[in-house]
N, C-alpha and C positions, 0 to 999 in steps of 0.2 A: 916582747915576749921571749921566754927563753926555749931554744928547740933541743928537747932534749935529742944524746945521739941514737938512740937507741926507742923503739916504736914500747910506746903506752897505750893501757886499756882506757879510752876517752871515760868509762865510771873512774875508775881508778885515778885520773889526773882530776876529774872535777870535785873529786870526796878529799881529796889534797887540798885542792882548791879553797875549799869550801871551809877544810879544818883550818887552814893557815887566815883566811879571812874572819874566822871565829876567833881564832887566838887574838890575832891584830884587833879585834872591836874591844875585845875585853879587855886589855893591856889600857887602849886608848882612855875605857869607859872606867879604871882603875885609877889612870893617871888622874883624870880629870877631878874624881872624887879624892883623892886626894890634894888636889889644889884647894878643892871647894874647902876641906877637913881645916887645912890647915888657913886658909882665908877665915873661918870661921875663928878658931884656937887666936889667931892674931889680934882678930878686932874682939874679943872677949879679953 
């Protein structure tokens, strides 16, 4: 975990939180459709 140096409003670090593990699924969930895309595009 990283400590920040400086005291955070525990909303405020979990809604961080929260956005940064939203970005990361969707990145993941992007990636992945595009493998499928082009797995697809290949075997056609």
């Amino acid at each position: 975990l990283i400590h920040w140096p400086f005291e955070v409003d525990r909303t405020k670090n979990s809604t961080l939180l929260s956005i940064i593990l939203i970005i990361l699924l969707n990145r993941l969930s992007l990636a992945s459709n595009l493998q499928s895309i082009s797995f697809h595009c290949a075997h056609n």
